[in-house]
C-alpha positions in Angstrom: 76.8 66.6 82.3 80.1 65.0 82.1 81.8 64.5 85.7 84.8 67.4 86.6 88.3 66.5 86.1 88.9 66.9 89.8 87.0 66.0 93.0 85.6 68.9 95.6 85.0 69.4 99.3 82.8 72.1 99.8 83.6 73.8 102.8 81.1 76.3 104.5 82.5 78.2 107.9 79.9 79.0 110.4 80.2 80.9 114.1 76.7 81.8 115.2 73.1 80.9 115.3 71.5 84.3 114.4 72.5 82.8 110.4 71.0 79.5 111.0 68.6 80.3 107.8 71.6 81.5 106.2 73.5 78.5 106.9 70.5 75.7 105.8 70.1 77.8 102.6 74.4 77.6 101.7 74.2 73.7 102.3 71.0 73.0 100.1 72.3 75.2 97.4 75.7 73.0 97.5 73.2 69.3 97.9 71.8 71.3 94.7 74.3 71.7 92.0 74.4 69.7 88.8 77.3 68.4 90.1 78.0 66.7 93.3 80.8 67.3 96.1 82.7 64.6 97.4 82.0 65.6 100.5 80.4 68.8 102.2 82.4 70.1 105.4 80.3 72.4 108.3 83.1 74.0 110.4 81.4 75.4 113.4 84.0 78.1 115.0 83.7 77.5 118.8 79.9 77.8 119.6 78.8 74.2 121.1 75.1 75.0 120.8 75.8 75.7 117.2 78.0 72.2 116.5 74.6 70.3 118.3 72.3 71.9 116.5 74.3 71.9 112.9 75.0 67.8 113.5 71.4 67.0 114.3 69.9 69.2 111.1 73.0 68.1 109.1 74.6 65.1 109.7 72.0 63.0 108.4 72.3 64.1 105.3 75.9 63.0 104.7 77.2 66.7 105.6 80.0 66.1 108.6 80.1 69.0 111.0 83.5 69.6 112.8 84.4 72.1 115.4 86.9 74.3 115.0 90.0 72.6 116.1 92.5 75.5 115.9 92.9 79.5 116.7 88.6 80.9 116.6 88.1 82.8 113.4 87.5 82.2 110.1 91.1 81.7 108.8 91.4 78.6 112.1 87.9 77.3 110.9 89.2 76.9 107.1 92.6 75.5 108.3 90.2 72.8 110.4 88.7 71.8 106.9 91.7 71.7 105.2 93.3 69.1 107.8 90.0 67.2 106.7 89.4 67.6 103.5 89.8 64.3 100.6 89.1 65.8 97.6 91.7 67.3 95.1 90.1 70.8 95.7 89.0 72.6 98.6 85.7 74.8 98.0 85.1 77.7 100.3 81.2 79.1 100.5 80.4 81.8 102.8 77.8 80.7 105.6 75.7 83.9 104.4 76.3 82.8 100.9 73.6 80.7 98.2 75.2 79.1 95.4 73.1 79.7 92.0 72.6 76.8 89.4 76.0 75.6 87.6 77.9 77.1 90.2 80.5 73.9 91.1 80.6 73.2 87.4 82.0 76.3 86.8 84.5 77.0 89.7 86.5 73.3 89.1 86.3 73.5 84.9 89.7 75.7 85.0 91.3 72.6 86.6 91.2 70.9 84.0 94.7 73.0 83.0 97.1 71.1 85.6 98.9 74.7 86.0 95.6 76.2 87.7 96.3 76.3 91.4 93.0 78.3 92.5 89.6 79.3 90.9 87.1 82.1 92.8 84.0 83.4 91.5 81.3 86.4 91.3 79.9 87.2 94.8 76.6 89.5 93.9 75.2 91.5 97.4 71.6 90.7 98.8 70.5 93.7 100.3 68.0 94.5 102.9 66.3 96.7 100.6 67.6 98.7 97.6 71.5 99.4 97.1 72.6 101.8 99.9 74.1 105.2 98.7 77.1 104.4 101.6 78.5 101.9 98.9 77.4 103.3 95.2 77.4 102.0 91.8 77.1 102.7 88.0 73.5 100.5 87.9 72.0 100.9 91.6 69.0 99.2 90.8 70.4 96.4 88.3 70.9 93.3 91.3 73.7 92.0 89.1 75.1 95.1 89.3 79.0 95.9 90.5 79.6 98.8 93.3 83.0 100.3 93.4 83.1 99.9 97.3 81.1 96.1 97.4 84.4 94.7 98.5 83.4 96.2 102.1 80.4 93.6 102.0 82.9 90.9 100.8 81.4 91.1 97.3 83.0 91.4 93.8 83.0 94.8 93.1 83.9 97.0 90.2 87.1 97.1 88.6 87.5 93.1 88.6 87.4 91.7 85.3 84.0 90.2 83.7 85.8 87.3 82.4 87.6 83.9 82.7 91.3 85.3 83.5 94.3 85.5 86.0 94.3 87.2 89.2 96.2 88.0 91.7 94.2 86.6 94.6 90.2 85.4 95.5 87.9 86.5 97.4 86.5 84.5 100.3 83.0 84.1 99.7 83.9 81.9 96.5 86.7 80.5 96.0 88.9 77.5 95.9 92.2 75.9 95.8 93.8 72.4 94.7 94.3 70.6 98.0 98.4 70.2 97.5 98.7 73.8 97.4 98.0 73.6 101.2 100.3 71.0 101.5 103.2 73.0 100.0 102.7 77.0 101.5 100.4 75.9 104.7 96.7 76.9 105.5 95.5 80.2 105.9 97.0 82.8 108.4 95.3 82.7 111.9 96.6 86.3 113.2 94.7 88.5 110.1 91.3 86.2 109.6 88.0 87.4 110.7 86.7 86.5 114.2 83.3 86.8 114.7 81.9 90.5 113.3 85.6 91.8 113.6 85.7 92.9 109.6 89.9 91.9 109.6 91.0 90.3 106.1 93.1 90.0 104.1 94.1 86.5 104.6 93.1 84.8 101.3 95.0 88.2 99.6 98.2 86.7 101.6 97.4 83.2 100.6 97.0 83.4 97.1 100.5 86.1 97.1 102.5 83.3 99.2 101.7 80.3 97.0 102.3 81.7 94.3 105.9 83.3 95.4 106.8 79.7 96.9 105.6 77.9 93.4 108.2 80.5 91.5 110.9 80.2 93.8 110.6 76.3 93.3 110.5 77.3 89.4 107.0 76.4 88.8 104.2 78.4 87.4 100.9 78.4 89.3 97.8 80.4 87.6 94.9 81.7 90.3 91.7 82.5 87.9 88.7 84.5 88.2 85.6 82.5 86.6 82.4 84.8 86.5 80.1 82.0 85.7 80.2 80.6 89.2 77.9 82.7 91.0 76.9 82.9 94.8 74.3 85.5 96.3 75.9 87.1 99.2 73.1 88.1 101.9 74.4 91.8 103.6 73.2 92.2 106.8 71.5 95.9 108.1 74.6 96.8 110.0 76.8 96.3 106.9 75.0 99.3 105.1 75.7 101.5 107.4 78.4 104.9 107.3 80.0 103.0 110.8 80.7 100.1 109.0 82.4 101.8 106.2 84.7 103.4 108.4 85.2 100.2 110.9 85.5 97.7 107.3 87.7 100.3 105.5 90.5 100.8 108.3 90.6 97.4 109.3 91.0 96.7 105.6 94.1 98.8 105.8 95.3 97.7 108.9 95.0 93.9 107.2 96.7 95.3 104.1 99.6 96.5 106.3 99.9 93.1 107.6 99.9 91.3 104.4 102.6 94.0 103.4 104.4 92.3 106.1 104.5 88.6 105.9 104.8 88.8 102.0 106.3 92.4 100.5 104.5 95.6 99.8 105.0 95.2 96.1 102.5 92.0 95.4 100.4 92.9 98.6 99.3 96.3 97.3 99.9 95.8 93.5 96.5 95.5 92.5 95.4 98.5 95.0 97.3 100.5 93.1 95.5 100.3 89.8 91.9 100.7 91.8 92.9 104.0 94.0 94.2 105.4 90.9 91.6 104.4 88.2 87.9 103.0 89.5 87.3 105.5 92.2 88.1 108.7 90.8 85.9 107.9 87.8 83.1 107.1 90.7 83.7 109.9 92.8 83.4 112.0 89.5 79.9 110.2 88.5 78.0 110.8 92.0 78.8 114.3 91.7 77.9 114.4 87.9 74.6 112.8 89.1 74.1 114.9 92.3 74.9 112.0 94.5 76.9 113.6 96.8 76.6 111.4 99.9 77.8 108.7 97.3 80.4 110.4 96.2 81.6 111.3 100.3 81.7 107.1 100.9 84.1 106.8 98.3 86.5 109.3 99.7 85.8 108.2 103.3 86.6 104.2 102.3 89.8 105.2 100.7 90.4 107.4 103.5 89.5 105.6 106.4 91.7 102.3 104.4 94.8 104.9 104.1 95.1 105.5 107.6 94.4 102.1 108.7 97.5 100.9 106.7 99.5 103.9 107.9 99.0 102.9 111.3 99.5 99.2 110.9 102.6 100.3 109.3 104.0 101.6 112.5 106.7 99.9 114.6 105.2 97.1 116.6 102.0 97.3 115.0 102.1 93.6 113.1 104.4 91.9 115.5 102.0 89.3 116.3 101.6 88.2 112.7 103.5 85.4 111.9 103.0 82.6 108.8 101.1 79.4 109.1 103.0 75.5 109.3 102.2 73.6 105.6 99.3 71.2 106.0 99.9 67.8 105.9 97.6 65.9 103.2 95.2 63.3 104.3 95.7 59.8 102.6 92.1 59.1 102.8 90.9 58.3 99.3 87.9 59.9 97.3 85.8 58.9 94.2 84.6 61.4 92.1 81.0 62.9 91.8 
């Protein structure tokens, strides 16, 4: 295989030893790939035990492992790498997350058009068992199979497109951005990123919004793409398949969405929302019933329920005062070759 048009440092975010299986099998399915990383970053978010261990099983295999050097959470872990990183793309891979066969190949192609910015892939769940009703699809039993609602379990979920195109932002779990975008807009913002098991989001929604709304008012065109050929499985933990969850992950989703709304306008942050709430989950609401899945049919209404309220109350005076934008990231001058 012919080498990419751009380098990439894979970055994979980590917080807690209960994933340390997790966390071996996301940096052997990078060492994998057909094509090799300039450099594999293991951010370990403020858990000494965890940096020990992660150096000694790690480090000498040419993987460096950094602690977290700003606000804990996910969004200060990725803003670490990003001070760190020497490749021309940053590559984000959930610590819960296995990359399948072809999977860097795929996510840097697109930058081989110099007006590509960002490139994310599919995210297909892992369950514990079989798909739960609490987060239904069209195919329950297919494993490559889209659920209206697998956005709760940071998965791609139905109603994204099945093909190379433009989208507003990524998700997480895959995804990846040129390294000068970092430079020009900042890193991710530390007041809406995940900490721990708190289910807060959003941030690469508000990243993806804000670079692209600082490249136009500089009158340049940026393009983020979705490319379903780079594939990750996303292991989903027991507690994630549970009606608590669903509540907990859909109202903090709102409450995220509220401060995206925030930091970069209600029209961008919610323009995509507006096609799902209207289109993809009536039509699933309509096929649990059809099929007798009732309880299916109840998550739906619940998620969009439990996500309207969290926004409506993040939308209240005071409620996002915290929230504030992160400084641009400086670029490292530290070459790279490629892989």
């Amino acid at each position: 295989m012919s080498s990419p048009v751009v380098t990439a440092t894979v970055v994979i975010c980590v917080y807690t030893e209960k994933r340390w299986d997790d966390i071996v099998a996301a940096v052997r399915s990078v060492a994998a790939q057909d094509v090799r990383a300039a450099e594999t970053l293991v951010i370990v978010d403020h858990n000494p035990a965890l940096l020990s261990r992660a150096q000694q099983e790690f480090g000498p295999h040419g993987v460096r492992v950094l602690p977290n050097a700003h606000k804990q959470g996910l969004s200060g872990a990725r803003n670490t790498a990003i001070a760190e990183a020497a490749a021309d793309v940053v590559v984000f891979l959930d610590d819960d997350a296995e990359a399948r066969p072809g999977w860097l190949a795929a996510l840097l192609a697109p930058y081989s058009d110099p007006t590509v910015a960002g490139v994310g892939g599919v995210a297909h769940p892992r369950w514990p068992t079989n798909r739960p009703r609490v987060l239904p699809s069209a195919a329950p039993y297919d494993p490559n199979a889209t659920g209206e609602l697998d956005w709760i379990v940071g998965c791609t979920y139905t109603g994204q497109p099945g093909f190379q195109t433009e989208v507003r932002n990524l998700m997480g779990c895959n995804m990846s951005f040129r390294r000068e975008v970092f430079a020009r807009v900042g890193g991710f913002a530390e007041d809406i990123g995940r900490i721990g098991k708190n289910p807060l989001g959003c941030e690469e929604t508000e990243l993806c919004i804000r670079a692209r709304q600082a490249y136009q008012r500089a009158g340049e065109k940026i393009r983020i793409v979705f490319e379903p050929a780079a594939v990750v499985d996303h292991r989903v933990s027991t507690d994630r398949v549970e009606w608590a969850y669903l509540r907990r992950r859909s109202w903090s989703e709102g409450l995220s969405k509220a401060a995206v709304s925030k930091l970069v306008g209600s029209e961008d942050a919610l323009s995509t929302e507006r096609s799902y709430v209207a289109k993809v989950l009536p039509t699933a609401v309509l096929r649990e019933l059809k099929e007798g899945r009732v309880s299916s049919a109840f998550a739906v209404v619940t998620a969009l329920a439990c996500t309207a309220a969290g926004y409506a109350r993040g939308k209240l005076p005071g409620a996002t005062a915290g929230v504030r934008l992160p400084a641009a990231q400086a670029p490292t001058a530290r070459p790279t070759s490629g892989g």
